[in-house]
N, CA, C and O atoms as CSV, one atom per row, in Angstrom:
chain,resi,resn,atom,element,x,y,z
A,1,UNK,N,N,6.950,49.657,-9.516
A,1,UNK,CA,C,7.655,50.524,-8.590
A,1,UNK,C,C,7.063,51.932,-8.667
A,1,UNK,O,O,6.592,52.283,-9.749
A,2,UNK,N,N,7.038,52.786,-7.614
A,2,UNK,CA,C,6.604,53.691,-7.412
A,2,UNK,C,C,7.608,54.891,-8.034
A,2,UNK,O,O,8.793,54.569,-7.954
A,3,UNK,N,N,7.346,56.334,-8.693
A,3,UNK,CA,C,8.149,57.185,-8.839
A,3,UNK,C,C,9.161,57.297,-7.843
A,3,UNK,O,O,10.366,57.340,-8.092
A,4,UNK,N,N,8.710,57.336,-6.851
A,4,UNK,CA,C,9.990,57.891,-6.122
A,4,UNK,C,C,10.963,57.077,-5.475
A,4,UNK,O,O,12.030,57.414,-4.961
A,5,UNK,N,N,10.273,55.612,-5.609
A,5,UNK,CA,C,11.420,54.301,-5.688
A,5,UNK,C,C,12.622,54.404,-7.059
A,5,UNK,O,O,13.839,54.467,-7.239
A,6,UNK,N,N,11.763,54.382,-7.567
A,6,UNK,CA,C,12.419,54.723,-9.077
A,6,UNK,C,C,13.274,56.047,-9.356
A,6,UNK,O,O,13.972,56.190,-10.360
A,7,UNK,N,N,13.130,57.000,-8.333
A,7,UNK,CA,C,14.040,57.671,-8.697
A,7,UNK,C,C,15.377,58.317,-7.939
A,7,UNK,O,O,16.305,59.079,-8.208
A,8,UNK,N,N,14.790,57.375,-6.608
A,8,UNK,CA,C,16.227,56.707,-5.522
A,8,UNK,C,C,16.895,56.048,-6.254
A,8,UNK,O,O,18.087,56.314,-6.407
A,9,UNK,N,N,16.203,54.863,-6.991
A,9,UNK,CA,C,16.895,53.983,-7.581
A,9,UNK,C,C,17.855,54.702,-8.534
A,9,UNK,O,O,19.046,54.393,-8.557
A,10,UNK,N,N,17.434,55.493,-9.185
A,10,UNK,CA,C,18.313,55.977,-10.545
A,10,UNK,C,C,19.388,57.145,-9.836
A,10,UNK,O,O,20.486,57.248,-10.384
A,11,UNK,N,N,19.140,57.917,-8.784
A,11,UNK,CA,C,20.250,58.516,-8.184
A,11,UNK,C,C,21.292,58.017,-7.904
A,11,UNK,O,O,22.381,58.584,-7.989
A,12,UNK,N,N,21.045,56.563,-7.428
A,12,UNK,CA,C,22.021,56.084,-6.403
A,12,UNK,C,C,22.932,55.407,-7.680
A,12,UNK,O,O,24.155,55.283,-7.614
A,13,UNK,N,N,22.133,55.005,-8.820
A,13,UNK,CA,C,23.027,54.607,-10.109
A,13,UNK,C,C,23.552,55.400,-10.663
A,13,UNK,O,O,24.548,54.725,-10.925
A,14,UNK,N,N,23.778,56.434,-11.152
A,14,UNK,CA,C,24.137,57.474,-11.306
A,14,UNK,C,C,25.301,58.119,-10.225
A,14,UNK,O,O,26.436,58.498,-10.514
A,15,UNK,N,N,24.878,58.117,-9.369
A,15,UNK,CA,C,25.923,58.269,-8.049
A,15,UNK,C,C,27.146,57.218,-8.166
A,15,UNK,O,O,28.314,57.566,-8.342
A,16,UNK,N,N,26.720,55.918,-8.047
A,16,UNK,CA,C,28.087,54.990,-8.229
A,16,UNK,C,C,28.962,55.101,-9.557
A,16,UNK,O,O,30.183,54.947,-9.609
A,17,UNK,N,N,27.995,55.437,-10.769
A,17,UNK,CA,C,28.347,55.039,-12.052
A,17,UNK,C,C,29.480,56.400,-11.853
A,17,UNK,O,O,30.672,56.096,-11.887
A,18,UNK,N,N,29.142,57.787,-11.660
A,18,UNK,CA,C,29.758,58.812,-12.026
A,18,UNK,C,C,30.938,58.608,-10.698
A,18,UNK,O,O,32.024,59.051,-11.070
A,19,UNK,N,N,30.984,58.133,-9.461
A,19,UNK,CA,C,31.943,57.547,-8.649
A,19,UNK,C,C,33.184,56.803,-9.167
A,19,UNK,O,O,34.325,57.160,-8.873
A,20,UNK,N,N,32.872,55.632,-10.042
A,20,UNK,CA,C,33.865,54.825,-10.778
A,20,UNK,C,C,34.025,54.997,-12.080
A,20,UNK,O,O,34.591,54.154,-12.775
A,21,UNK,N,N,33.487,56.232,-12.594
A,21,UNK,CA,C,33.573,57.179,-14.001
A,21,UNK,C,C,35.329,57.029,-14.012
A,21,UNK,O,O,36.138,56.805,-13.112
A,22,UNK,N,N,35.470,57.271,-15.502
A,22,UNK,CA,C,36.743,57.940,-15.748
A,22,UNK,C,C,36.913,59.442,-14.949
A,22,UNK,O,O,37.810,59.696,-14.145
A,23,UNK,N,N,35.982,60.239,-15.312
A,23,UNK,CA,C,36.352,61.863,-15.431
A,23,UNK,C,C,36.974,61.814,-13.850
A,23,UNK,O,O,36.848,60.934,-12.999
A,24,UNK,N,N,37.622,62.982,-13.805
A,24,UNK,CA,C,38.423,63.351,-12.335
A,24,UNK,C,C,37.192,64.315,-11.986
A,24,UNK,O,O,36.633,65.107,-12.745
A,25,UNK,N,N,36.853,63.985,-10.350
A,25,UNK,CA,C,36.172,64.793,-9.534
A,25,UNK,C,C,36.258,66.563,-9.773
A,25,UNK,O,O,35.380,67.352,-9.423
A,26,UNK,N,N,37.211,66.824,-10.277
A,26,UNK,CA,C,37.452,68.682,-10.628
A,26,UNK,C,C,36.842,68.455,-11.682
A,26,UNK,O,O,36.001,69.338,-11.851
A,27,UNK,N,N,36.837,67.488,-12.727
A,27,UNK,CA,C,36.849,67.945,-14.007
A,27,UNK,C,C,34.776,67.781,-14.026
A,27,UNK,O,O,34.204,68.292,-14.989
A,28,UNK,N,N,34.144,67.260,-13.221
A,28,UNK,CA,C,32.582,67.097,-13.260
A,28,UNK,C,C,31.855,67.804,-12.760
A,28,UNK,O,O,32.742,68.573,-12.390
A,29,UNK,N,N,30.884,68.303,-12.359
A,29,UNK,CA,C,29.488,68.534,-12.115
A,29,UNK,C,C,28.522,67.475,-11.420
A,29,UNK,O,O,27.634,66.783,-11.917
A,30,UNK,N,N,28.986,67.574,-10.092
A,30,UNK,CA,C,27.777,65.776,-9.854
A,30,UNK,C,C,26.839,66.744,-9.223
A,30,UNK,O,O,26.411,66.212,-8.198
A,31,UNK,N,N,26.306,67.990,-9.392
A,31,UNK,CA,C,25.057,68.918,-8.683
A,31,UNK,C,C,25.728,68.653,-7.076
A,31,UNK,O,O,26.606,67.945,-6.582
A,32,UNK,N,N,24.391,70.038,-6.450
A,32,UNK,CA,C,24.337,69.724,-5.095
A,32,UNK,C,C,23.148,69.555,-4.548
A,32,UNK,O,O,22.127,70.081,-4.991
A,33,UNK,N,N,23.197,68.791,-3.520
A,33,UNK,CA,C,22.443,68.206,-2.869
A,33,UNK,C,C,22.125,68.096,-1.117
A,33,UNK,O,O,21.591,67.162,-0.520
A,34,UNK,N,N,22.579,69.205,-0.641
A,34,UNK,CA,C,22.669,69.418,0.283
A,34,UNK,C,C,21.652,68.828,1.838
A,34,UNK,O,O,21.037,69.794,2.287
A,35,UNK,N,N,21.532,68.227,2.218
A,35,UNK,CA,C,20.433,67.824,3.060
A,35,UNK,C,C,19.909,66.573,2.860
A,35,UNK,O,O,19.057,66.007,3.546
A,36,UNK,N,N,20.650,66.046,1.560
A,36,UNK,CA,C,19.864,64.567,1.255
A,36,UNK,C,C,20.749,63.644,1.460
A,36,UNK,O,O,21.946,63.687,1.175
A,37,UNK,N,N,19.865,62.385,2.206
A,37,UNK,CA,C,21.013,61.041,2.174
A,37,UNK,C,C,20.237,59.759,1.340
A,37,UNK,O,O,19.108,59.302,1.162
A,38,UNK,N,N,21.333,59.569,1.047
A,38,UNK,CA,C,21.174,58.530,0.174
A,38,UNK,C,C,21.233,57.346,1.118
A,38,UNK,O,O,22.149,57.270,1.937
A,39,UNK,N,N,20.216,56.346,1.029
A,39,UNK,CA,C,20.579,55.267,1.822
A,39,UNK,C,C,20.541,53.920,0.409
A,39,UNK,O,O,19.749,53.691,-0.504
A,40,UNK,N,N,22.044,53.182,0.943
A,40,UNK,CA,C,22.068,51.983,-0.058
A,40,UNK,C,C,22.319,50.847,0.817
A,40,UNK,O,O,22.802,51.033,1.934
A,41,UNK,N,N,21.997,49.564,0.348
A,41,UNK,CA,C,22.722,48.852,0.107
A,41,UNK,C,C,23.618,48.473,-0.700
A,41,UNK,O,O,23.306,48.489,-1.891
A,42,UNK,N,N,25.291,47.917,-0.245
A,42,UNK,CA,C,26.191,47.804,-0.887
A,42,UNK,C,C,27.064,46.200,-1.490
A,42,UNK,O,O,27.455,45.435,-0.608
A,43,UNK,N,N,27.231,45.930,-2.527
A,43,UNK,CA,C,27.501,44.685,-3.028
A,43,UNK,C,C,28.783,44.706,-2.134
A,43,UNK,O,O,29.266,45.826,-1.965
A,44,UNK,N,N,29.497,43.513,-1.452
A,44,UNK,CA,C,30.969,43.331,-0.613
A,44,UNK,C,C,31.686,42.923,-1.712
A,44,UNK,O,O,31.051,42.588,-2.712
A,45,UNK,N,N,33.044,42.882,-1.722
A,45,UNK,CA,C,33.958,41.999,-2.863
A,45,UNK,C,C,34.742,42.969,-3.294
A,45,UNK,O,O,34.391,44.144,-3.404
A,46,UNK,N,N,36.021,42.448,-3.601
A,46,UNK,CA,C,37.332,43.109,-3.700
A,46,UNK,C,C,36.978,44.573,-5.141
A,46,UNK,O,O,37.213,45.778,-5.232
A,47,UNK,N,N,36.283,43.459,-6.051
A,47,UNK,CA,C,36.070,44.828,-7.022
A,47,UNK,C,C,35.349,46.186,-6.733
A,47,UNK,O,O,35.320,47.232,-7.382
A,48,UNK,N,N,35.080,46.017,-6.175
A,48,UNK,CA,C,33.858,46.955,-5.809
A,48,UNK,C,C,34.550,48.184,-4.637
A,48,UNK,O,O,34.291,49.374,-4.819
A,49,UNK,N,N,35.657,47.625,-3.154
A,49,UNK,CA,C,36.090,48.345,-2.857
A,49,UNK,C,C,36.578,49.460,-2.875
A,49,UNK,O,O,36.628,50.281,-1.959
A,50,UNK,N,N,37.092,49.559,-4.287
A,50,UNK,CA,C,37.739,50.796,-4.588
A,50,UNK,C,C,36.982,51.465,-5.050
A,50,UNK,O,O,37.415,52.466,-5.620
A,51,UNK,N,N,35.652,51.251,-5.025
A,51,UNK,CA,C,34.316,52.332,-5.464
A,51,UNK,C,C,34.029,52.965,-4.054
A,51,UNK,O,O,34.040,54.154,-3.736
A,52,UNK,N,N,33.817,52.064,-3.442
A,52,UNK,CA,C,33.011,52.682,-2.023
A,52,UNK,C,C,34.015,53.503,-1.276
A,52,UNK,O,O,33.655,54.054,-0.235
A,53,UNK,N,N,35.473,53.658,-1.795
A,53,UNK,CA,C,36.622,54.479,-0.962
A,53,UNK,C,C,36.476,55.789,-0.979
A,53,UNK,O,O,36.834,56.598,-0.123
A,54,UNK,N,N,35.357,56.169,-3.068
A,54,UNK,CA,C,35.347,57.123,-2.976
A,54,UNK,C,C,34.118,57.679,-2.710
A,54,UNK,O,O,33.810,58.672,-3.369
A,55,UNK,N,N,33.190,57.171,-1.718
A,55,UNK,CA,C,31.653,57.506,-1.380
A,55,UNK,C,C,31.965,59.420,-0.784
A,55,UNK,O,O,31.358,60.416,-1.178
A,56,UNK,N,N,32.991,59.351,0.144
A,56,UNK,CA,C,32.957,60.610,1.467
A,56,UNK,C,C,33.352,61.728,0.254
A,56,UNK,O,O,32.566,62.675,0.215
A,57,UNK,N,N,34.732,61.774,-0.999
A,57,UNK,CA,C,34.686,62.778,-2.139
A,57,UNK,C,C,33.301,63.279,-2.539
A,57,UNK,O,O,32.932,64.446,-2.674
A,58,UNK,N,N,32.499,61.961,-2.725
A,58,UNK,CA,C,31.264,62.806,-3.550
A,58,UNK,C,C,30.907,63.026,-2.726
A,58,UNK,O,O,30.164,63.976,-2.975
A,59,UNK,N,N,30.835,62.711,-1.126
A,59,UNK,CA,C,29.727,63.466,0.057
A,59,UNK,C,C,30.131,64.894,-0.109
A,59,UNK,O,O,29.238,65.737,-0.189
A,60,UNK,N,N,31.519,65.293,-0.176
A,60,UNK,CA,C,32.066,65.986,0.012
A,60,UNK,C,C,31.832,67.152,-1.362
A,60,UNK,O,O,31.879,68.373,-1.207
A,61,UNK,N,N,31.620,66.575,-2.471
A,61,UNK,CA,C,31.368,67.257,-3.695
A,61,UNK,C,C,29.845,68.010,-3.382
A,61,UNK,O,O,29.546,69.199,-3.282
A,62,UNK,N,N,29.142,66.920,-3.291
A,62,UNK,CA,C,27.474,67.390,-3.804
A,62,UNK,C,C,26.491,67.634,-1.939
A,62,UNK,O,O,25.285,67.846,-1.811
A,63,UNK,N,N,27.575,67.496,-0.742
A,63,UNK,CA,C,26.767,67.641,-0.017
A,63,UNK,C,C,25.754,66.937,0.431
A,63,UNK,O,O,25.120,67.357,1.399
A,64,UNK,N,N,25.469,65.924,-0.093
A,64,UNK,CA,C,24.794,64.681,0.208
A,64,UNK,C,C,25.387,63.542,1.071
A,64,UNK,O,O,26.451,62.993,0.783
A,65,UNK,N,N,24.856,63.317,1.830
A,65,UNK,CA,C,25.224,61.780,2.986
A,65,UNK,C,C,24.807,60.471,2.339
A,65,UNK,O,O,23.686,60.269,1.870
A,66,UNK,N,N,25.658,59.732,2.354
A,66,UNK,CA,C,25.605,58.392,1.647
A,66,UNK,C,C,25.300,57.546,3.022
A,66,UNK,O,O,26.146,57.595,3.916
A,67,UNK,N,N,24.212,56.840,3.189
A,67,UNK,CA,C,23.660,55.972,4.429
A,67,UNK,C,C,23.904,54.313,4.325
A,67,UNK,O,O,22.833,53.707,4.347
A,68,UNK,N,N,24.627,53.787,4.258
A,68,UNK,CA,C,25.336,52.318,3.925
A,68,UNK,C,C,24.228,51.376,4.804
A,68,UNK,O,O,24.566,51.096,5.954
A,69,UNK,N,N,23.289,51.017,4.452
A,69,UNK,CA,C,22.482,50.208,5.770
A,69,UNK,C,C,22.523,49.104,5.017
A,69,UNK,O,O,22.051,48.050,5.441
């Protein structure tokens, strides 16, 4: 994989992981990112829903667009 595959890849992990984190959105630092979208694909299934509810908070935190293709 190329660097910069590799480091979509690790944003977007990082992005979900700190999404379904314990910490409360006030209490973190997810940076900003203003101008960048993230494009994912997303796993479907009941567990997972309540991750992707909170995609628009972190849009909303770091300024970044989450692109669901």
């Amino acid at each position: 994989m190329t660097t910069k595959i590799l480091r979509k890849v690790l944003l977007a992990t990082c992005a979900l992981a700190g999404l379904s984190g314990l910490a409360h959105a006030a209490d973190f630092d997810y940076g900003k990112f203003p101008g960048y979208t993230l494009k994912v694909k997303l796993i479907g299934g009941t567990q997972y829903e309540h991750l992707y509810t909170r995609i628009p908070e972190w849009e909303k935190l770091t300024g970044a667009k989450v692109d669901i293709v």
